[in-house]
PyMOL Python script that loads the backbone (N, CA, C, O; Angstrom):
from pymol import cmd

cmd.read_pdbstr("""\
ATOM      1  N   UNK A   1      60.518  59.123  32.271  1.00  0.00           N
ATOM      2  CA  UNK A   1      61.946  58.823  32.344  1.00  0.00           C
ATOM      3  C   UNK A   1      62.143  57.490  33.049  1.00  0.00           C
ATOM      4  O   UNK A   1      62.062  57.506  34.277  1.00  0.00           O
ATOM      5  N   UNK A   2      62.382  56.387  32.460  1.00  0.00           N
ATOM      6  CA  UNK A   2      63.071  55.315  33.056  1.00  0.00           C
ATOM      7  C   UNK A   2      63.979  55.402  33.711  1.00  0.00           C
ATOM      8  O   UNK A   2      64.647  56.379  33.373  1.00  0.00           O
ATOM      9  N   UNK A   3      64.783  54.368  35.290  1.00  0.00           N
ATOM     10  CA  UNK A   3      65.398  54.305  35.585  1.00  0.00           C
ATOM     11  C   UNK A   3      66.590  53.568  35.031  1.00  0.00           C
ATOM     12  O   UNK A   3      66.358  52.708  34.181  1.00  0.00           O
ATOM     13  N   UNK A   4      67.828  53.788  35.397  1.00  0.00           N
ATOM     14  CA  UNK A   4      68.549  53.317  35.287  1.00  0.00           C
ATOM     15  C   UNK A   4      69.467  52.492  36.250  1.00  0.00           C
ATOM     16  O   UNK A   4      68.812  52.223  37.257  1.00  0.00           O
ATOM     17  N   UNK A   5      70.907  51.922  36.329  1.00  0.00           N
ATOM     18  CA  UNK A   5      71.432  51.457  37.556  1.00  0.00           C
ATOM     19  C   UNK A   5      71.902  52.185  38.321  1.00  0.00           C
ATOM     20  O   UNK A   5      71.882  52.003  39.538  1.00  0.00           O
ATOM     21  N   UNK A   6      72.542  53.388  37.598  1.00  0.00           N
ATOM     22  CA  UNK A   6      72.989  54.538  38.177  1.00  0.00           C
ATOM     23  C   UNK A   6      72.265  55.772  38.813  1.00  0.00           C
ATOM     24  O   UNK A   6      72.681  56.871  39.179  1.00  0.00           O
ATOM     25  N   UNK A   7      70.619  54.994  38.807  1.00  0.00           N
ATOM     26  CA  UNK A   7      69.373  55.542  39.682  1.00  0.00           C
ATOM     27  C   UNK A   7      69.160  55.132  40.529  1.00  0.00           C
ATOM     28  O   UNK A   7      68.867  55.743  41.557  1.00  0.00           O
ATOM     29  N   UNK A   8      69.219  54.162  40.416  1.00  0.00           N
ATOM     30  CA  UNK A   8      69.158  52.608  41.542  1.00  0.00           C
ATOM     31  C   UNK A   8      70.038  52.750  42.604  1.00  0.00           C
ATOM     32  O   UNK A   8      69.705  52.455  43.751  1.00  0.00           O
ATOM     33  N   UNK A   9      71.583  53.352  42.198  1.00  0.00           N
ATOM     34  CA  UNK A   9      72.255  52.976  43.175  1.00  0.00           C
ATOM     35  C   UNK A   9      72.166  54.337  43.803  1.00  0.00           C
ATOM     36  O   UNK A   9      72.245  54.328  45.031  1.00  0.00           O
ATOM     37  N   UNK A  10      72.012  55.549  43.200  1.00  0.00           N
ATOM     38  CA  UNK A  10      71.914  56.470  44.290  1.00  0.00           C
ATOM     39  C   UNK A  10      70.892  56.549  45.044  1.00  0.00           C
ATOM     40  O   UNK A  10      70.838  57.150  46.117  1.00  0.00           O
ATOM     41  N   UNK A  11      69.815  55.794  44.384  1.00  0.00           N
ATOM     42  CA  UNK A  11      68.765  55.646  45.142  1.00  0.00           C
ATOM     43  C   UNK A  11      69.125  55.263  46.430  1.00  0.00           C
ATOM     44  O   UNK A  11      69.092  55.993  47.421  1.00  0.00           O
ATOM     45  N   UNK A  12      69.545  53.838  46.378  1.00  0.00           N
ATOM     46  CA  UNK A  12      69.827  52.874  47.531  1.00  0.00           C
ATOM     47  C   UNK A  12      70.959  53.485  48.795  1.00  0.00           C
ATOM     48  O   UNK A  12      70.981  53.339  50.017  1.00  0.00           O
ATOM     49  N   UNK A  13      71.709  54.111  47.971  1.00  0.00           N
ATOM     50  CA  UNK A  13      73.017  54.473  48.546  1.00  0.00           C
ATOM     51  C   UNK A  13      72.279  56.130  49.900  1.00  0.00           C
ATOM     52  O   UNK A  13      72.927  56.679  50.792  1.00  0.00           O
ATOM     53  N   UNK A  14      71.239  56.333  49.595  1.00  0.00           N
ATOM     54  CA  UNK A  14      70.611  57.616  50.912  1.00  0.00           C
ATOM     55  C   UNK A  14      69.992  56.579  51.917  1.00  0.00           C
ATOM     56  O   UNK A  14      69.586  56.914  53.030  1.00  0.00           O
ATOM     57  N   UNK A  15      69.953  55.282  51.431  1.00  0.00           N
ATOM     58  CA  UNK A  15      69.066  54.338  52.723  1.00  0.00           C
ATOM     59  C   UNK A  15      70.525  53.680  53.523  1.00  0.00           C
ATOM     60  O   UNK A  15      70.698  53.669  54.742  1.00  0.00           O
ATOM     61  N   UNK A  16      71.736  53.016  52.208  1.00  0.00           N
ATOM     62  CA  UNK A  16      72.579  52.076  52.785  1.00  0.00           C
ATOM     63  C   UNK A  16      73.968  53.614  52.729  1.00  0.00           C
ATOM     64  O   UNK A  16      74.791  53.709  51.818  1.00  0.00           O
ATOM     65  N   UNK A  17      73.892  54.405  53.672  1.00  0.00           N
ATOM     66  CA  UNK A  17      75.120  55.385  53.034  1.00  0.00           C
ATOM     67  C   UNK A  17      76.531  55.133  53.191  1.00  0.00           C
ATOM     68  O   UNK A  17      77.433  55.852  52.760  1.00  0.00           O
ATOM     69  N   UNK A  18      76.675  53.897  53.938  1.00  0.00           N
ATOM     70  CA  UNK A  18      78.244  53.435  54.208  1.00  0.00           C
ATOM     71  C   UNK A  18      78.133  51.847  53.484  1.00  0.00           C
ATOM     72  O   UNK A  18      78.496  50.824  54.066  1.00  0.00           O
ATOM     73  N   UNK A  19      77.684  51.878  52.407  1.00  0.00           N
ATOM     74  CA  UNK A  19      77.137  50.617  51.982  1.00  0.00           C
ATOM     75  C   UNK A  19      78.211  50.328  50.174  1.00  0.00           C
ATOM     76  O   UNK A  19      78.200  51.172  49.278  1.00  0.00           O
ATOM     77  N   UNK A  20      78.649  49.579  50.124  1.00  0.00           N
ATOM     78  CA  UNK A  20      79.473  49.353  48.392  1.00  0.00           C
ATOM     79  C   UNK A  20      78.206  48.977  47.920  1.00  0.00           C
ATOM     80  O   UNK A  20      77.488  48.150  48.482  1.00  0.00           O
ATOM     81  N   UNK A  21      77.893  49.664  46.748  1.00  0.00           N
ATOM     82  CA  UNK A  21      76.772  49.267  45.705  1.00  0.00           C
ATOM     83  C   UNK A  21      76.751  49.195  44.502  1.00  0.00           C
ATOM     84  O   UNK A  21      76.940  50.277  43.946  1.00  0.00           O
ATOM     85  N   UNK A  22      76.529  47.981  43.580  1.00  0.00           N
ATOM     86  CA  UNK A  22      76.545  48.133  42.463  1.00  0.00           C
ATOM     87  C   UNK A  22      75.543  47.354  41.661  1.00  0.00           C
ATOM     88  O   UNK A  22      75.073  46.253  41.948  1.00  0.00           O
ATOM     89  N   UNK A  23      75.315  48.022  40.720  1.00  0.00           N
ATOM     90  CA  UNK A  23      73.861  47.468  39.976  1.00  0.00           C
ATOM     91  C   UNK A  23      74.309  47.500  38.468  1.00  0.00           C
ATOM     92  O   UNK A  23      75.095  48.248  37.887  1.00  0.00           O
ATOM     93  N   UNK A  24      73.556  46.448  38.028  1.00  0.00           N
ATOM     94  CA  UNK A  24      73.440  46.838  36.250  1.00  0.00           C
ATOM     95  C   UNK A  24      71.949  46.509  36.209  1.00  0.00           C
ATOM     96  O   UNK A  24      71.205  46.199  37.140  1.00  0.00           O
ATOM     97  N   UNK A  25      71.675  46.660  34.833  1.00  0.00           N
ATOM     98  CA  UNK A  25      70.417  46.915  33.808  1.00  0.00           C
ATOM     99  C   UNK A  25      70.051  46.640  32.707  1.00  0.00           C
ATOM    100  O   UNK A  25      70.611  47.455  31.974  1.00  0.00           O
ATOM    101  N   UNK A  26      69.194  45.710  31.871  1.00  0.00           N
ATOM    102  CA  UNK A  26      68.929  45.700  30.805  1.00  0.00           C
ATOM    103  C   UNK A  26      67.608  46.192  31.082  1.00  0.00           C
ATOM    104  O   UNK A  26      66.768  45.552  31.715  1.00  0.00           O
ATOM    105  N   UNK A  27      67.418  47.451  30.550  1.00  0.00           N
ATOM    106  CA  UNK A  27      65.866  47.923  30.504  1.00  0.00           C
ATOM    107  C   UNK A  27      65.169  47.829  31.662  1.00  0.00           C
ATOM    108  O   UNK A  27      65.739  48.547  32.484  1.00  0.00           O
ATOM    109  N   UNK A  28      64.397  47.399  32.050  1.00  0.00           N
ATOM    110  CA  UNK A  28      63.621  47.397  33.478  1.00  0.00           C
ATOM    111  C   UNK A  28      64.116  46.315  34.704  1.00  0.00           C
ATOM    112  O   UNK A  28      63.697  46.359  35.861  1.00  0.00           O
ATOM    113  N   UNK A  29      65.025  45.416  34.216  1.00  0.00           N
ATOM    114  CA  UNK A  29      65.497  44.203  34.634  1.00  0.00           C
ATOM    115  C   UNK A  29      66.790  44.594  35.300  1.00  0.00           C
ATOM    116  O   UNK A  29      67.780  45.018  34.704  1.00  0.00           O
ATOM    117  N   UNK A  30      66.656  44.372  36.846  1.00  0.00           N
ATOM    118  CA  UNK A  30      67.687  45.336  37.440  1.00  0.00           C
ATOM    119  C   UNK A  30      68.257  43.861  37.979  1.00  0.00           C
ATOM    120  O   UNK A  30      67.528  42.912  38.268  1.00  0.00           O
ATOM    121  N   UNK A  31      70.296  43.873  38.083  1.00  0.00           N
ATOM    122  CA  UNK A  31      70.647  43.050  39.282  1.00  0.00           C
ATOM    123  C   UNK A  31      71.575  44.123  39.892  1.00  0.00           C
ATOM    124  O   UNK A  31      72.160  45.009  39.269  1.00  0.00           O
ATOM    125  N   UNK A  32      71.615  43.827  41.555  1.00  0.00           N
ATOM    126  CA  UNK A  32      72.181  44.678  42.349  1.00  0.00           C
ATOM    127  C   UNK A  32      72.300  43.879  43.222  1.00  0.00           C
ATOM    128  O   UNK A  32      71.623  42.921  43.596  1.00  0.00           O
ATOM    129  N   UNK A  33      73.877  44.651  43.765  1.00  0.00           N
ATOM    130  CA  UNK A  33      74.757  43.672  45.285  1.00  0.00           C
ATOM    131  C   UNK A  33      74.636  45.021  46.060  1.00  0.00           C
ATOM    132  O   UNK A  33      74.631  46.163  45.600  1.00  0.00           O
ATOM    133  N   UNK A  34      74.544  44.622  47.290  1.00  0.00           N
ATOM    134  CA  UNK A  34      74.118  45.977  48.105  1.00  0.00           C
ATOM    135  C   UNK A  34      75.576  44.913  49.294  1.00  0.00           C
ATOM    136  O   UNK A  34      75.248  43.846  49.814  1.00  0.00           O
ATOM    137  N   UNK A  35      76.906  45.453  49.469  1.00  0.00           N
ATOM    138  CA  UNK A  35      77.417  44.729  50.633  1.00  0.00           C
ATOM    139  C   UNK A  35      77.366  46.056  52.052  1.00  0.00           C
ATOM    140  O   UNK A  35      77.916  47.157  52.004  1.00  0.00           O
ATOM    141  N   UNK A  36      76.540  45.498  53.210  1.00  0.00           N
ATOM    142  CA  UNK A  36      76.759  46.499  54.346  1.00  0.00           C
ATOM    143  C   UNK A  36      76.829  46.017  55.362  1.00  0.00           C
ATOM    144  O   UNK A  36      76.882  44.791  55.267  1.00  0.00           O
ATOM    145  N   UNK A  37      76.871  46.538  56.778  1.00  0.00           N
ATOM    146  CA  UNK A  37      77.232  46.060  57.723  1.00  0.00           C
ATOM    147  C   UNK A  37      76.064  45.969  59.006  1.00  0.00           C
ATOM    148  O   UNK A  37      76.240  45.528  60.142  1.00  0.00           O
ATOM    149  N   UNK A  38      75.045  46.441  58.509  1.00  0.00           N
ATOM    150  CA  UNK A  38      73.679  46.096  58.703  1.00  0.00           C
ATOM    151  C   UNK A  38      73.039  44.658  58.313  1.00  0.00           C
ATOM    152  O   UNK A  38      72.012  44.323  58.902  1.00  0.00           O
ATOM    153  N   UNK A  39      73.411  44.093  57.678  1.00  0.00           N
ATOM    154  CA  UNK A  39      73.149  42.797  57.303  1.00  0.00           C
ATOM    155  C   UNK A  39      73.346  41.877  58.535  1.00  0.00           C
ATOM    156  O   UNK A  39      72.517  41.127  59.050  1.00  0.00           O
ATOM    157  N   UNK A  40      74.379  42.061  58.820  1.00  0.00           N
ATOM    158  CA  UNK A  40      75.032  41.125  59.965  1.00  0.00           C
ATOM    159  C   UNK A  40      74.388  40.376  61.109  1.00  0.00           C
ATOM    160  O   UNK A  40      73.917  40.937  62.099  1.00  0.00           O
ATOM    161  N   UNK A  41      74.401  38.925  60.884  1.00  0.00           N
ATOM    162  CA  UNK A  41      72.930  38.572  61.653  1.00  0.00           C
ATOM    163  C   UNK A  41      71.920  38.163  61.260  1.00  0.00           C
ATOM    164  O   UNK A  41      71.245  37.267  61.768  1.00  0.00           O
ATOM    165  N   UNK A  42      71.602  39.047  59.881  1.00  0.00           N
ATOM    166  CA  UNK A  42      70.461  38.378  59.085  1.00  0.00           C
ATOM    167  C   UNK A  42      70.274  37.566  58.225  1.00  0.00           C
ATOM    168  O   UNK A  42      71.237  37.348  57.491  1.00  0.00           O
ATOM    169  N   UNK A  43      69.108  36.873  57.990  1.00  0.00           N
ATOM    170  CA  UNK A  43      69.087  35.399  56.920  1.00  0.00           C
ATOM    171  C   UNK A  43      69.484  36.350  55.844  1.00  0.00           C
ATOM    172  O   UNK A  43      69.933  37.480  56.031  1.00  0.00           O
ATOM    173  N   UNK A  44      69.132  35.392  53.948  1.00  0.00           N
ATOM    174  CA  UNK A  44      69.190  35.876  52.950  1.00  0.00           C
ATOM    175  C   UNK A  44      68.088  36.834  52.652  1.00  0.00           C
ATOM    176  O   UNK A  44      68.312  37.969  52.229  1.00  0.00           O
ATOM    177  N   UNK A  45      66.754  36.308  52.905  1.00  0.00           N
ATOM    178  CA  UNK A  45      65.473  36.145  52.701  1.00  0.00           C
ATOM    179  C   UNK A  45      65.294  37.723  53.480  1.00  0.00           C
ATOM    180  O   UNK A  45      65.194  38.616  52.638  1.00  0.00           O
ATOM    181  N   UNK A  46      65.239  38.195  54.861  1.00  0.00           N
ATOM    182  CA  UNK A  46      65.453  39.399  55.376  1.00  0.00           C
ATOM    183  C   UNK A  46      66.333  40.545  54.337  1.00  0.00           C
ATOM    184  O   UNK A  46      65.908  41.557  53.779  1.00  0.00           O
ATOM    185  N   UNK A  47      67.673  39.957  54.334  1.00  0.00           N
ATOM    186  CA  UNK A  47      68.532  41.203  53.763  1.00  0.00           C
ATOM    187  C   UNK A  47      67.421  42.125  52.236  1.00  0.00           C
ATOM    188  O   UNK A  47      67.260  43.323  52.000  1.00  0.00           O
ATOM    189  N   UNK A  48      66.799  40.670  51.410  1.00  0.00           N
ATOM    190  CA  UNK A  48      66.241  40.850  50.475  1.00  0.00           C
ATOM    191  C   UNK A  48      64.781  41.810  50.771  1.00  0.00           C
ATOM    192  O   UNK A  48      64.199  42.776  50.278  1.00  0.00           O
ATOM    193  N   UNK A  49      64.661  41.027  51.696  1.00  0.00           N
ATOM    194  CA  UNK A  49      63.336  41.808  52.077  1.00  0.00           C
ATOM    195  C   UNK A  49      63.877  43.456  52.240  1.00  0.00           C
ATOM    196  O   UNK A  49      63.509  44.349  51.477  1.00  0.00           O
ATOM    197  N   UNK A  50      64.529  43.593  53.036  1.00  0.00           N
ATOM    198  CA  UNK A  50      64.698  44.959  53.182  1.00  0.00           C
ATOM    199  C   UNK A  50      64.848  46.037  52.179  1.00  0.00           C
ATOM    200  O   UNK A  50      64.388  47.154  51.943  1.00  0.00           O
ATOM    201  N   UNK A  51      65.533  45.360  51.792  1.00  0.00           N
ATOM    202  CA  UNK A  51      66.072  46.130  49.960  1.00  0.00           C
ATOM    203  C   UNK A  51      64.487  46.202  49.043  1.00  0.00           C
ATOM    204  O   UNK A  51      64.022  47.322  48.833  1.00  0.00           O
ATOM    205  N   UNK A  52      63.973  45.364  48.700  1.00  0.00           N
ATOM    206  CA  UNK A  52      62.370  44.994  48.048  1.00  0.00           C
ATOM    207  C   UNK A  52      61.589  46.029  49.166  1.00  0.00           C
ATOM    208  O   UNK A  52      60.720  46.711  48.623  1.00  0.00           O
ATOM    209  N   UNK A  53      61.714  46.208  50.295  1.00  0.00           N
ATOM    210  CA  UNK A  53      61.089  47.215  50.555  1.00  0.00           C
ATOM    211  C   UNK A  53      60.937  48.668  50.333  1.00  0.00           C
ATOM    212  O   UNK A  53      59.915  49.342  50.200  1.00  0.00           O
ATOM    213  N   UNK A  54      62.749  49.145  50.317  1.00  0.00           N
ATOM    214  CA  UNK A  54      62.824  50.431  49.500  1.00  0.00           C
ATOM    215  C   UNK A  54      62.517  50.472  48.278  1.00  0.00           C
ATOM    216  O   UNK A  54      62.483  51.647  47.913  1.00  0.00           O
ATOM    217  N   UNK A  55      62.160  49.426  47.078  1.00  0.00           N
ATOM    218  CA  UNK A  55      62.219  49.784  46.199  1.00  0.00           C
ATOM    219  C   UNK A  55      60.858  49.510  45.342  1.00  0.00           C
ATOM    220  O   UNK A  55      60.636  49.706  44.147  1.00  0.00           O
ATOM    221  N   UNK A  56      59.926  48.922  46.499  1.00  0.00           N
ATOM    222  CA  UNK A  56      58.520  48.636  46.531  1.00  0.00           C
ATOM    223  C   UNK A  56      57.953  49.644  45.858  1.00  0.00           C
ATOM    224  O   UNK A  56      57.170  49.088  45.087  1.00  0.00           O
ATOM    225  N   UNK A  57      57.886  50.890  45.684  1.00  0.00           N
ATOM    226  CA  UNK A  57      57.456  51.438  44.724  1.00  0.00           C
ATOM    227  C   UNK A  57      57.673  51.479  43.577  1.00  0.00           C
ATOM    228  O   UNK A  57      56.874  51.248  42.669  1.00  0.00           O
ATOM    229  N   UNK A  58      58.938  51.819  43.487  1.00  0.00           N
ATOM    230  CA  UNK A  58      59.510  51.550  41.704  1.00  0.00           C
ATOM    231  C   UNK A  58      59.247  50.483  40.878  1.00  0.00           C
ATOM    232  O   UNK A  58      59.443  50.588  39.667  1.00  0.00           O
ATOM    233  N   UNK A  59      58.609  48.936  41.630  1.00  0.00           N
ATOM    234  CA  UNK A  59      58.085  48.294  41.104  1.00  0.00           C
ATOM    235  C   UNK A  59      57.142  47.914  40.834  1.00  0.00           C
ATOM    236  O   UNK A  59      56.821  46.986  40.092  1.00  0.00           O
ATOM    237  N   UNK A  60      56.227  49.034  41.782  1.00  0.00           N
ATOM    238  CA  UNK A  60      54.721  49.075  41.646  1.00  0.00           C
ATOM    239  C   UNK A  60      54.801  49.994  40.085  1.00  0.00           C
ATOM    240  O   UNK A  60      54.050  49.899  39.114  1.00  0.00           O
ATOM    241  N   UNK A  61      55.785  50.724  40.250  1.00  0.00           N
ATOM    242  CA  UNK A  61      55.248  51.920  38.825  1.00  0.00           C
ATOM    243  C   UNK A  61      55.913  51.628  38.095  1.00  0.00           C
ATOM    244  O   UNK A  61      55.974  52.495  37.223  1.00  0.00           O
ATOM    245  N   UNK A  62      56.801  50.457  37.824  1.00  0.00           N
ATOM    246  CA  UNK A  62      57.081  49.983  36.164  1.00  0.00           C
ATOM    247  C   UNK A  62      58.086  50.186  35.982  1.00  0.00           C
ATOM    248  O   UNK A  62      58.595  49.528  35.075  1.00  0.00           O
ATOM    249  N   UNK A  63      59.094  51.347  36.823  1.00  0.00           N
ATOM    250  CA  UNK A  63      60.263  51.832  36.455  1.00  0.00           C
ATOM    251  C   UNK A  63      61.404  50.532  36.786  1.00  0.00           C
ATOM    252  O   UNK A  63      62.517  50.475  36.264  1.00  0.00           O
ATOM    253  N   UNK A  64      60.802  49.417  37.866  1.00  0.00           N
ATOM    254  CA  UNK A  64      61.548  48.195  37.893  1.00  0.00           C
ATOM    255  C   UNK A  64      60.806  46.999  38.213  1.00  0.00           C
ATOM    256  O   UNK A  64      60.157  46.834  39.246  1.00  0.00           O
ATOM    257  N   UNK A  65      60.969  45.988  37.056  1.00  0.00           N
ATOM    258  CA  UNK A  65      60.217  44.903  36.419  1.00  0.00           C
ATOM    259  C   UNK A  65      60.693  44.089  37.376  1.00  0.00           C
ATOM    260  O   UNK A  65      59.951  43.953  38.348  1.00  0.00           O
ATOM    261  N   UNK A  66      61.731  43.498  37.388  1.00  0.00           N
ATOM    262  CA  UNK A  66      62.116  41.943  37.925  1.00  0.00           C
ATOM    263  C   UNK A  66      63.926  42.998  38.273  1.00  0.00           C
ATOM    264  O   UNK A  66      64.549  43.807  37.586  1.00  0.00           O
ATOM    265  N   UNK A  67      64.197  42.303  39.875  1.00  0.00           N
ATOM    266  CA  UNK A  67      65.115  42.889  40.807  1.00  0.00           C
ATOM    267  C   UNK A  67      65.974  41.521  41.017  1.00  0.00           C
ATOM    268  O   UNK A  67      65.228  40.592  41.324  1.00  0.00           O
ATOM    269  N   UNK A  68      66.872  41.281  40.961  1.00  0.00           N
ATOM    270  CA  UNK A  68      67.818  40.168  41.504  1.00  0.00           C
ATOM    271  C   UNK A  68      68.582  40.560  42.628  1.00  0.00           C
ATOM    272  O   UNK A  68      69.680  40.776  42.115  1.00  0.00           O
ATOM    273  N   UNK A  69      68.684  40.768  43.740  1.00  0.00           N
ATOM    274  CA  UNK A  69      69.324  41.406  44.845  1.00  0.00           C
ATOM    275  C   UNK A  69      70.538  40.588  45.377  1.00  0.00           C
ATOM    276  O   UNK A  69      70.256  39.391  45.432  1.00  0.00           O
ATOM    277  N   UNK A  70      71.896  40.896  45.813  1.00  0.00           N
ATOM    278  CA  UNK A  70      72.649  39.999  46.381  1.00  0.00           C
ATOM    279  C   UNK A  70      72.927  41.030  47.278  1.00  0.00           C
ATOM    280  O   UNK A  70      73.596  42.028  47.011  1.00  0.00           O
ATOM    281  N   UNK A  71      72.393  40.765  48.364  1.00  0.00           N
ATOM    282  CA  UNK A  71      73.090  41.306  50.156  1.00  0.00           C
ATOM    283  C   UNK A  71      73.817  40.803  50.712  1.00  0.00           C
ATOM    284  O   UNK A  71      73.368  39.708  51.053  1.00  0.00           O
ATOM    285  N   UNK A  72      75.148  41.020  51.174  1.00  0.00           N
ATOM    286  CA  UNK A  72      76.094  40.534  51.490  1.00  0.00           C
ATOM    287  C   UNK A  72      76.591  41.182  52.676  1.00  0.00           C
ATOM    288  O   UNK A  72      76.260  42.368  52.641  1.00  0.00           O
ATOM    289  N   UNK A  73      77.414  40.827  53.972  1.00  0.00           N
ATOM    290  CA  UNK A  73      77.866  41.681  55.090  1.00  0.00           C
ATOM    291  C   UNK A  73      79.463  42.111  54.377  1.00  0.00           C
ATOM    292  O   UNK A  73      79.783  41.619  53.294  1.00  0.00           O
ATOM    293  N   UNK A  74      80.212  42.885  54.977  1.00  0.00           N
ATOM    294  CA  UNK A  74      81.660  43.165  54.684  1.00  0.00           C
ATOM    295  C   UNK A  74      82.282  41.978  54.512  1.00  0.00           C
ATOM    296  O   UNK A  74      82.858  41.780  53.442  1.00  0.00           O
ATOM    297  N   UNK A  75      82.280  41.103  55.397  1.00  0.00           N
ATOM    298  CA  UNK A  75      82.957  39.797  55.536  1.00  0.00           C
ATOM    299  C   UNK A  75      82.716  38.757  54.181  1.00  0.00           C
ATOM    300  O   UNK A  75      83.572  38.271  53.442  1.00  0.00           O
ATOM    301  N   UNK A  76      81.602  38.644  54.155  1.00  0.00           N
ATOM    302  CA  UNK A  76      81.046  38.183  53.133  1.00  0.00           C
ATOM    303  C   UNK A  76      81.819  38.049  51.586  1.00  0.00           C
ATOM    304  O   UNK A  76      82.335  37.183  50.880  1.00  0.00           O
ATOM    305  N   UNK A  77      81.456  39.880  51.572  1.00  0.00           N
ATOM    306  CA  UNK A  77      81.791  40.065  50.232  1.00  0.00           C
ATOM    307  C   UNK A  77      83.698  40.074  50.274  1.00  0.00           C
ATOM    308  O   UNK A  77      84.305  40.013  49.205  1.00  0.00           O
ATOM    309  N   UNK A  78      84.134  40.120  51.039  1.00  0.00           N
ATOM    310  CA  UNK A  78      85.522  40.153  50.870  1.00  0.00           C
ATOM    311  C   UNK A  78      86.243  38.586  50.454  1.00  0.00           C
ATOM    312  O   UNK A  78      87.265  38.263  49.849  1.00  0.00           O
ATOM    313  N   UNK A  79      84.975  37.729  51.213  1.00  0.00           N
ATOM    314  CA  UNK A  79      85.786  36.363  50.766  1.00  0.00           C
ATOM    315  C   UNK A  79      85.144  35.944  49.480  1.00  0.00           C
ATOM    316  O   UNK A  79      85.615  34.999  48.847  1.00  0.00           O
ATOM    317  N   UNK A  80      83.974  36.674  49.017  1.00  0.00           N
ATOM    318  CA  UNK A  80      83.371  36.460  47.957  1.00  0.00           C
ATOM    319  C   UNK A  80      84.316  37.217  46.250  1.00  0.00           C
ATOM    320  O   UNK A  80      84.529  36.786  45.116  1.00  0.00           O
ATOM    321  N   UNK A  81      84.620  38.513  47.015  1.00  0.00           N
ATOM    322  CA  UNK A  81      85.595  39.085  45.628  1.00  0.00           C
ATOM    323  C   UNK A  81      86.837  38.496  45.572  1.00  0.00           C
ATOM    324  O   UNK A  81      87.614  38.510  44.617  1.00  0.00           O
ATOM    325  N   UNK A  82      87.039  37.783  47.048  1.00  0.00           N
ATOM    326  CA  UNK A  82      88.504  37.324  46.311  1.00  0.00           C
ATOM    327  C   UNK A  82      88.798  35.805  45.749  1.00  0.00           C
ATOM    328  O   UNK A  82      89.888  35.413  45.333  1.00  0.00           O
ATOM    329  N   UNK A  83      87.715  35.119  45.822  1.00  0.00           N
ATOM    330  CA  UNK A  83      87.121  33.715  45.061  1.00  0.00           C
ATOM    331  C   UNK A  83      87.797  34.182  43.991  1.00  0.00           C
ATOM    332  O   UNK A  83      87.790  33.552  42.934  1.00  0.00           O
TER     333      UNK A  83
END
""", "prot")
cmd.dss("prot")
cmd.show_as("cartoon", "prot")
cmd.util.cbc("prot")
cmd.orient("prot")
């Protein structure tokens, strides 16, 4: 059974649980915005890391090819959705 985005995000959503998440998918090719309040403080490169860490397996086993991640704090994404 392949994953999907709507695997992805519940996935993510038991690590980030007060976290807005949303992902899409073409086939193994995942992009996902993870905005939380854990971020806060951290470079880009960290937020990413963290996320690539939960999902370090799923890409060891194929179920996810290539990940595009956008981590964002609350602040962030609020001046970002309303661009």
């Amino acid at each position: 059974m392949s994953m999907n985005a709507d695997d992805l995000i519940a996935f993510l959503q038991t690590h980030f649980p007060d976290a807005f998440i949303q992902a899409a998918n073409q086939g193994t090719k995942f992009d996902v915005r993870v905005v939380d309040a854990s971020f806060e403080g951290k470079r880009a490169v960290q937020r990413q890391q963290t996320v690539y860490a939960l999902v370090n397996d799923k890409i060891a086993s194929g179920d996810i090819h290539a990940l595009n991640i956008q981590a964002l704090t609350p602040a962030e994404w609020d001046v970002q959705s309303q661009g």
